[in-house]
C-alpha positions, 0 to 999 in steps of 0.5 A: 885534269892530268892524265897519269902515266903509267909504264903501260898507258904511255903509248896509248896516252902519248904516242898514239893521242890525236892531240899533242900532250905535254908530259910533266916527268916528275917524282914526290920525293922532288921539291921543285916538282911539287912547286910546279905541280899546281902550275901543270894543273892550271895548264891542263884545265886551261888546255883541256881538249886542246893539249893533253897534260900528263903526268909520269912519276919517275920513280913508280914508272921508270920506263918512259923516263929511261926510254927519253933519257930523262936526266934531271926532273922536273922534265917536261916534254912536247908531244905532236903526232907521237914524236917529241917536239920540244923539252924544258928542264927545271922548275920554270915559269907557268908563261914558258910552259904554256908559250911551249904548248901554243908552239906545239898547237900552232 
């Protein structure tokens, strides 16, 4: 199950997590974010205590978006020990996600 990210938990979940996690930036009003909503949901049971997949809603909690300079959405970014390690940008395969977290947890 993803984890949702607020503009106060996002240290906590993601700076400080001992896993890495990848953080799906998205909003409701985002037509490719709602196509790829059903693939971070498989990612995050197939990845579940191996990576942690979050999710932050750009438009409740601007805050981290602003703080990574998210400018177009879906984003999604990799975590490892609190530091970004990889982004992708706009809808893309369920493959390149996952190859991206396999990078990140090799």
């Amino acid at each position: 199950m993803e984890v949702i990210l607020t503009d106060s938990n996002f240290e906590e979940e993601v700076k400080k997590s001992t896993i890495p996690v990848m953080v799906d930036f998205y909003a409701d009003w985002c037509g490719p974010c709602k196509m790829m909503a059903p693939l971070v949901a498989q990612l995050s049971e197939e990845y579940s205590g191996r990576c942690k997949i979050a999710k932050c809603n750009v438009t409740d909690y601007p805050g981290p978006a602003s703080e990574y300079k998210i400018m177009s959405i879906p984003a999604f970014l990799f975590f490892k020990e609190g530091k970004v390690v990889d982004s992708v940008v706009g809808a893309v395969s369920k493959n390149e996600l996952a190859g991206k977290i396999e990078q990140v947890l090799a």
